[in-house]
N, C-alpha and C positions, 0 to 999 in steps of 0.2 A: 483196227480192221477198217479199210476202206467199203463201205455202200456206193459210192457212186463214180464211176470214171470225169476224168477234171469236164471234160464238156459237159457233162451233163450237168455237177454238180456248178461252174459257173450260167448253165443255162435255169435252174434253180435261184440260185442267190441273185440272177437278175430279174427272173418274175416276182419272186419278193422284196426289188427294189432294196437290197441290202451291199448293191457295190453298184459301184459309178463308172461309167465307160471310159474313164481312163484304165480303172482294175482290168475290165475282158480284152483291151488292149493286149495288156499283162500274161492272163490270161492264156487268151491265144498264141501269143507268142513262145509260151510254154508249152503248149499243146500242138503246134502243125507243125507239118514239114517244112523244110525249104525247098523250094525249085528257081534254079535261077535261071529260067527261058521266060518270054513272055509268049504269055497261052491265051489264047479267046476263049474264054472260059464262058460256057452255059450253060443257065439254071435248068436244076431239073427237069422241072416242068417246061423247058423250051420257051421261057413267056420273053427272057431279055440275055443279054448278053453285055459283058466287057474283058478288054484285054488287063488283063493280072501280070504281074511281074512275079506269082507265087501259085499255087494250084490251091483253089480254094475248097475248104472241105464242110458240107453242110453240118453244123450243129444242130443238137437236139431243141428245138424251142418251141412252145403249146401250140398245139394250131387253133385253141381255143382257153383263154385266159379270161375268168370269170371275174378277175379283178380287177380289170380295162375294160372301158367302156367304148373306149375308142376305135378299138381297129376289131375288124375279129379274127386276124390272127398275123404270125408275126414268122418271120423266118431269118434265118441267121447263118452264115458263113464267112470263112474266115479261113486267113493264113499268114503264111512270115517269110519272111527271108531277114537271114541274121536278123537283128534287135528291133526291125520295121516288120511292124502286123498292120495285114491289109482285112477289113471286113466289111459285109454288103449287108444289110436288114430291108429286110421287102414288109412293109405295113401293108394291109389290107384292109382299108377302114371300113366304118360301118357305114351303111346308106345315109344316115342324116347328116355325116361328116363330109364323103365326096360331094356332098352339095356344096361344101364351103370355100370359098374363094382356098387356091396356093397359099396366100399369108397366114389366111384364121385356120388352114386344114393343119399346116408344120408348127403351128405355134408352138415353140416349148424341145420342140427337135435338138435344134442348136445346145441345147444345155446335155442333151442325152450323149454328147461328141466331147464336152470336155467338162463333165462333173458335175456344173452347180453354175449359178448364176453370178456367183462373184469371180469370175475365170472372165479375161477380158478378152477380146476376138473383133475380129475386121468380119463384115457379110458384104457380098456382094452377089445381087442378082443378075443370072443371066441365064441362059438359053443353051441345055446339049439338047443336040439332034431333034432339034423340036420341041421341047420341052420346056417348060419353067424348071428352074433350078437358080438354086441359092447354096453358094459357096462360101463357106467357115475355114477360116483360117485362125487360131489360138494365137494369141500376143506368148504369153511366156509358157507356153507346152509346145512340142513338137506335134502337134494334131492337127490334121486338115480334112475336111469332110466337105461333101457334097450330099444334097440335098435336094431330090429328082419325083419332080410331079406327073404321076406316069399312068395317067388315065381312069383314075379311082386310087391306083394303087401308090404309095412313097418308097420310093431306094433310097436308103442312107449310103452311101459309101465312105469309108473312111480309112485314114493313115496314121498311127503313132510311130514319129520314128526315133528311131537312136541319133542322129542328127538332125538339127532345125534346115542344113541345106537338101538334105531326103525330100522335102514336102514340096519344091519343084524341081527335082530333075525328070529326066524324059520318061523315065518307066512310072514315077506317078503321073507326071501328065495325061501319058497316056492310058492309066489307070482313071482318072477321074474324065478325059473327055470321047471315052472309047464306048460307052453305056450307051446302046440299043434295048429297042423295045423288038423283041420281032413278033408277038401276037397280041392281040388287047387281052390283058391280062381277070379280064371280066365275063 
């Protein structure tokens, strides 16, 4: 007998840190639709926007997780097209954290995108639409993530794909440098 529908129960198994962002990859890819138009997709809450190559569908995840100290709350969506899962995590950190520089507020992100720390990856810092951001790209996984300092709050954006050439063509490009803020999310 199934208790819980798969999103929830991978929204589960990641707040008790028992599967590694490669698995919700997985995951998700199991779980959403396909849509092959690229859509300006916007967050519920109208706080930001980016163009998806996929219609992303909000998962269940705490809005308050008493075993993080860090953010106080976390939000999660996600979708696919064939074997490429596309997913966005909006952190909302706590006051004493959005005091801390971009470097010391994501520290430890990068690992959340592909596993563990012995996963080797290129970073490069730069700038969407005003923004600090820090771009991950995986040496031997097909994963690319972005990593978007958005006024108190972090956008994770991310890619596993079925192919290592997936992680630049145009619908990820335009996936990772399509992310708008449209209100202060504070």
């Amino acid at each position: 007998m199934r208790y819980f529908n798969r999103p929830t129960y991978v929204t589960l198994l990641v707040v008790l840190g028992l599967v590694t962002y490669p698995a919700i990859f997985r995951c998700v890819a199991q779980t959403m639709e396909t849509d092959n138009n690229n859509i300006k997709w916007v967050s519920p809450d109208g706080s930001f926007s980016v163009i998806s190559p996929v219609k992303l569908k909000k998962l269940k995840a705490p809005h308050k997780d008493e075993s993080r100290t860090a953010f106080n709350s976390m939000e999660f969506y996600g979708g696919r097209q064939g074997e490429n899962a596309y997913v966005v995590y909006v952190y909302d950190w706590i006051e004493k954290r959005k005091l801390l520089s971009f470097e010391d507020r994501i520290k430890g992100i990068e690992f959340i995108l592909g596993g563990d720390d012995d996963k080797e990856f290129t970073s490069t810092v730069r700038e969407i639409n005003g923004f600090n951001a820090k771009e991950i790209i995986f040496s031997d996984q097909n994963i690319r993530g972005l990593i978007i300092d958005g006024n108190g709050k972090t956008y994770v954006l991310g890619l596993s794909a079925e192919n290592r050439s997936e992680l630049n063509s145009d619908a990820t490009d335009r996936f990772f440098t399509s992310f708008r803020l449209l209100k202060n999310p504070n």
